[in-house]
N, C-alpha and C positions, 0 to 999 in steps of 0.2 A: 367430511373433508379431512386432507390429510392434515394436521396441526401443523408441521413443518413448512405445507406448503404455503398455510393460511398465513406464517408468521414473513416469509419469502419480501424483502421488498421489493418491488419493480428495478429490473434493470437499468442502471444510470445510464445517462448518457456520455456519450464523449471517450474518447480514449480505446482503445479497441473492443469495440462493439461484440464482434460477434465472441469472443475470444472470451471474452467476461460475461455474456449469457449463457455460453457451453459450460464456462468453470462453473457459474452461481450453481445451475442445475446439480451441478454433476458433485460437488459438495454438501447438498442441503442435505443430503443423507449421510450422516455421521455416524461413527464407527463406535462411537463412545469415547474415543482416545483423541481429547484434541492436538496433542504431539503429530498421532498420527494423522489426523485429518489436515494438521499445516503442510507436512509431507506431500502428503498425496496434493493439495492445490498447488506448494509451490512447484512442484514435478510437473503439475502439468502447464504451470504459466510459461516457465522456462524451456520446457522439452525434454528434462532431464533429472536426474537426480547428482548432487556434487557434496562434498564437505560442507562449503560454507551454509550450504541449503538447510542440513541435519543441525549443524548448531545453531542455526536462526529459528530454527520450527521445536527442539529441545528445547532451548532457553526461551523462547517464549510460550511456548505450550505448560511449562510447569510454572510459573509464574501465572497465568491464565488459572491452571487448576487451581492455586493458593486463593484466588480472588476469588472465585466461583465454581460453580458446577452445573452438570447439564448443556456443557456448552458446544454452540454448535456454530461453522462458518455461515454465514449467511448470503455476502456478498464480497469480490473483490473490485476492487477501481485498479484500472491501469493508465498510470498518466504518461503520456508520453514525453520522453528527451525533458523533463523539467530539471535534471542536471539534481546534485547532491543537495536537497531540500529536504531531505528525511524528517531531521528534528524539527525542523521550521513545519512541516506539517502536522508531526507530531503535538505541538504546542498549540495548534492550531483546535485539532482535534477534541482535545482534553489535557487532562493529566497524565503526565510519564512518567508513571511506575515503575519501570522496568529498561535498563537500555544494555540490548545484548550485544557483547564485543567478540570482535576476533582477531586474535594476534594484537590486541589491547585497542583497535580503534571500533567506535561505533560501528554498530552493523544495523541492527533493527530496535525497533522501539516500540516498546506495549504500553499500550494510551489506558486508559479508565474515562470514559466518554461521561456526560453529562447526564445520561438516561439512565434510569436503573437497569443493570445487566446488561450493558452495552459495552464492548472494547474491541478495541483496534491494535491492530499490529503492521508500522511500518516499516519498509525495506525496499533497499534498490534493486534492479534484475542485477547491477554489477557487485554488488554485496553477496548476492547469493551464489552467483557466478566463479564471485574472486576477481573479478575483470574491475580493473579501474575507470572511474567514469568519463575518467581523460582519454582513454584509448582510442587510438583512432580508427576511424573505418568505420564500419555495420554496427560489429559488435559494440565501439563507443558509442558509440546512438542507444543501441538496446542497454547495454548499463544503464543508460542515464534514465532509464526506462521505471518512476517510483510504484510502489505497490501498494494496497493499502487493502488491508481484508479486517471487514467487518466482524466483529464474531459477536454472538448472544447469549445469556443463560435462559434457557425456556424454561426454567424455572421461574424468573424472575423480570426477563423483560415482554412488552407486550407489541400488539401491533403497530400502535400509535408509536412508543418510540424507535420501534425499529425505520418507521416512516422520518420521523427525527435523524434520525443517523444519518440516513441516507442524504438529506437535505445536509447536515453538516459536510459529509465528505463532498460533497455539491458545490458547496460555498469555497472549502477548502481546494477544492482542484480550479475554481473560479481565478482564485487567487494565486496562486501559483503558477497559471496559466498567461495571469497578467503581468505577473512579475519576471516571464520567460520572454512577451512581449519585448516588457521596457527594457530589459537587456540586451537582446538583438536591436532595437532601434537605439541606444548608446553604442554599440558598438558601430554601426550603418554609420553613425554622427559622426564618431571618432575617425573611422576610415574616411569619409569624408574630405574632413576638417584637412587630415594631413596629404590626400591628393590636393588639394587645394594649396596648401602649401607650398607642395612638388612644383604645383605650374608658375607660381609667384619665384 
């Protein structure tokens, strides 16, 4: 069996499904360069290649290499519209090592997970984009769109934790899922509250 395949963790659920079982596949074969393997995944979560894409996948691709080696993506999560939660997942995650800026604000953040040779690198589709998450329309939706890719050192991490991870990132999109909840039901209250108002 192929070693890469055997380390593979099952596709998560939730968040676009088929779209993150195309990438997992289509990433587990690594180039050796994990610069370039962020490249290639962010290119194709997005459809595109852009600036901000290259300095998110450079600046945490060589931070990744200082940390480890042999590394390869494993898996990504795509959470949807949960709005600029970056670090708040990030933190969530593990330890952040690494927070890559552009034009000096946050962009992406490289985690150090709890497992040995486990890390992560967070980012929004609008970070990579350049598109703010406020934007309105389609494209504000897809900004708000976070990203979350797994990576591993096969040198170093094994099956069991890469099964570990995958439950972290689980837990984490759980929760920000809920936290996307209780904000649209504050806002439902609030609009509410002041038609109510209006008719008094």
């Amino acid at each position: 069996m192929d070693k890469s395949k055997k380390m593979m963790p099952c596709p998560l659920k939730g968040g676009q499904i088929k779209e993150t079982i195309a990438l997992t596949k289509s990433v587990v074969k690594t180039s050796g360069n994990i610069v370039n393997d962020l490249v290639r995944a962010l290119s194709k979560t997005i459809g595109g290649v852009t600036n901000g894409l290259e300095i998110v996948a450079d600046g945490a691709g060589k931070t990744l290499n200082n940390l480890s080696k042999n590394l390869e993506i494993t898996s990504v999560r795509v959470l949807n519209r949960v709005g600029n939660l970056g670090l708040k997942a990030a933190k969530e995650l593990g330890e952040v090592v690494k927070v890559v800026p552009i034009l000096g604000r946050p962009t992406a953040f490289v985690v150090k997970g709890a497992g040995r040779g486990i890390y992560y690198v967070v980012t929004t589709v609008g970070n990579v984009l350049g598109k703010s998450v406020g934007t309105v329309g389609r494209v504000g939706k897809e900004a708000s769109d976070l990203l979350v890719f797994t990576i591993a050192s096969t040198s170093a991490a094994t099956e069991k934790t890469l099964k570990e991870a995958g439950k972290v990132v689980s837990k984490v999109a759980h929760s920000l899922n809920n936290n996307k909840k209780h904000k649209t039901m504050r806002k439902k209250s609030k609009k509410g509250k002041k038609s109510m108002k209006k008719r008094k």
